[in-house]
N, C-alpha and C positions, 0 to 999 in steps of 0.2 A: 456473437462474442460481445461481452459488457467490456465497455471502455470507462476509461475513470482517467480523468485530466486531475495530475497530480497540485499540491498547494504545499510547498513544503513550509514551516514556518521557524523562523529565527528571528527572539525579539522584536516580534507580532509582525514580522516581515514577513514578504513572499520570498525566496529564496531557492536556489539551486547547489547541491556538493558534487564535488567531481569524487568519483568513489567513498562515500561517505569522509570524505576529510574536511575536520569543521574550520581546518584552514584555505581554504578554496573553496571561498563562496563566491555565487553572483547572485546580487539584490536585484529582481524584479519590481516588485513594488510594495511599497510602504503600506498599500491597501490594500491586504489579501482578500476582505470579503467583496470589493469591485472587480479581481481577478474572477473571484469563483461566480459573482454573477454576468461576468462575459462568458465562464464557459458553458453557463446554463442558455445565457440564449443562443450562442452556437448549437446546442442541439444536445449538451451534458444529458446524459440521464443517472450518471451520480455522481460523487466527486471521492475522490482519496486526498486526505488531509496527514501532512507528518509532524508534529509536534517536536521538531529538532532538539530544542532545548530542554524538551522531556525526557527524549532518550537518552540525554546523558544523562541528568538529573537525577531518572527515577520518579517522577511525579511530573505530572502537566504543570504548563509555566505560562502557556499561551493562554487559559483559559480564555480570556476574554473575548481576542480575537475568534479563538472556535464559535464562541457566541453568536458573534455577529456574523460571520458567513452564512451559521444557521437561520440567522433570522432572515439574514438578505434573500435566500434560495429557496427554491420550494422542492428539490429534487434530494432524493436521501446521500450523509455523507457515511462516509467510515474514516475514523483516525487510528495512527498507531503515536507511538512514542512516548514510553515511560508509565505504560499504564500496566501495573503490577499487583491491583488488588480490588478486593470487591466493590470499596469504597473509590475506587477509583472509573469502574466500569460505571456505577451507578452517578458519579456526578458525568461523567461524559454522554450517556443518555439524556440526563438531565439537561444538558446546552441544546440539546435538540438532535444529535450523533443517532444514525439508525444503528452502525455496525462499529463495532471496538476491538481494534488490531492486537493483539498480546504476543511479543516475540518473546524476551528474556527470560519470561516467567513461563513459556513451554515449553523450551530445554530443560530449567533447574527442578521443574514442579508439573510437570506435562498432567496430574489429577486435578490441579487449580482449574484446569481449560475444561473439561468433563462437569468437573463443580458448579462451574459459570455456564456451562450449556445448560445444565439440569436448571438453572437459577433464573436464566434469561432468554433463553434460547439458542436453537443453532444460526438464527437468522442475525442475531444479534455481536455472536462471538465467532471471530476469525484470527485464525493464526499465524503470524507474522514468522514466514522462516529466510531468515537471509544466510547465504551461503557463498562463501568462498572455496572453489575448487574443491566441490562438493560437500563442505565441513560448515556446519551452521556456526555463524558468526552470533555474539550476543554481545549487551552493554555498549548498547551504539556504534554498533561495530566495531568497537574497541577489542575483542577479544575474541579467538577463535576457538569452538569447541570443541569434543571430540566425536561427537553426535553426527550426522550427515543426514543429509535432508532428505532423501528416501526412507532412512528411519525414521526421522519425525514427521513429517506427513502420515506415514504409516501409523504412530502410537499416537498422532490428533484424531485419526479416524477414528480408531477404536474408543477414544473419548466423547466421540459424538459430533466432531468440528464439521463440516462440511465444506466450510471456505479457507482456503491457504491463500495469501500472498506470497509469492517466492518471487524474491530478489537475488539477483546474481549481481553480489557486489562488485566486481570486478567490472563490469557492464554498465554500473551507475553513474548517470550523468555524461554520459562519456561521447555518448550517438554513436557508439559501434553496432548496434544490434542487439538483440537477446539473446538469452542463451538457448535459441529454440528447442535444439534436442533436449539437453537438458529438462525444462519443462514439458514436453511434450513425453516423455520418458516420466517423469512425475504424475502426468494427469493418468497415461495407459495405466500404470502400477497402483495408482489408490484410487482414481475412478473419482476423486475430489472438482471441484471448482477450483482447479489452480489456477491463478491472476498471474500475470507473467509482472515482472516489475524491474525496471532498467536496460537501458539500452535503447529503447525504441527509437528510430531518428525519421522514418521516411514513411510512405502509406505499404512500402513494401515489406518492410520489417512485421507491421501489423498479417499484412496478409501471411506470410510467414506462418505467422504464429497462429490463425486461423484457419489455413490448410492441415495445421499439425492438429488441430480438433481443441486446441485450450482455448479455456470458457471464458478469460477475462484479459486485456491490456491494461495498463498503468501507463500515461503517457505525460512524460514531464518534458526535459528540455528540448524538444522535441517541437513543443506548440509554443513556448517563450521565443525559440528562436526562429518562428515560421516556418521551419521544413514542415510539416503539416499542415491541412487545414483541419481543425475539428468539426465543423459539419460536415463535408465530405465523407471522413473518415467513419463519422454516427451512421451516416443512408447506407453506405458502404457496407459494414460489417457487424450495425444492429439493425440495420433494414428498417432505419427510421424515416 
């Protein structure tokens, strides 16, 4: 199972939301790319990057800081937030980004995501599905649609995606857990790389989600607030 030690960022900060609410932050540190190269020498072997200020925006805001984390690591990243178009995939490769997250734009436009695999790759292009009580959330969560995430995973496949991130809003930030059935009910039914994303709090929640057979964890406040070790967790369940 791939882990990815999460890096949210807000005004080139490190940052944490308690269910995507941009009023309930907590600031980790002012040096996101010193975060992302502590989780590399703990034993990272990639990182997931959120460009907070993007997803609501509509367009990357953090540019720069994604830069520099790029330059600092040597391990590949994937970002989401606020990236809605061609010109917007291709300058996030360009910071140095292996993989480029696209939520809002695979609900309204799910052939965009098919376009950009044919364009880029499937290695390159992942699908960002977040989900409240089934119903894929979009515009930074700000709005809920009437789409459900077993359809959309479903109609990424068919567009060539191979990688989902699914988030269970309700679970973010929170240290309740994942929504393991949930996902694990996702991975049986499209046979994708589903990344589990929110909730994770303990090395048990992780195992959880490794018994149920899904391919990937996202572990954010989880490892800020030390219930985890991330080496451990790396030997543990990518047998590093």
């Amino acid at each position: 199972m791939q882990l990815y030690p999460a890096i949210d960022m807000k005004n080139g900060q490190c940052v944490r939301l308690r269910q995507g609410a941009f009023n309930d932050i907590t600031v980790y540190s002012d040096r996101p790319e010193e975060v992302a190269l502590t989780w590399q020498e703990k034993g990272a072997t990639f990182l997931h990057l959120v460009d907070l200020d993007g997803a609501l925006a509509g367009r990357s805001v953090n540019a720069e800081t994604i830069r520099r984390i790029a330059r600092a690591v040597s391990i590949p990243i994937e970002i989401g937030g606020g990236i809605r178009s061609q010109e917007a995939i291709e300058f996030m490769l360009s910071l140095g980004v292996k993989r480029v997250i696209i939520g809002t734009k695979a609900v309204e436009q799910p052939e965009f995501l098919g376009d950009m695999v044919k364009q880029f790759g499937s290695e390159a292009i992942v699908a960002g599905v977040d989900a409240k009580n089934g119903m894929v959330a979009i515009q930074g969560w700000e709005q809920v649609s009437t789409v459900s995430a077993s359809e959309l995973c479903l109609n990424m496949k068919s567009m060539g995606v191979e990688h989902i991130v699914y988030t269970d809003i309700s679970r973010d930030g929170m240290l309740t857990g994942p929504n393991v059935e949930a996902t694990r009910k996702l991975t049986v039914e499209t046979g994708l790389d589903i990344i589990a994303s929110g909730g994770v709090s303990c090395m048990e929640d992780l195992q959880a989600l490794y018994e149920a057979g899904v391919k990937g964890a996202i572990i954010g406040k989880a490892l800020y607030e030390k219930r985890l070790e991330l080496s451990e967790a790396v030997k543990r369940f990518e047998g590093r």
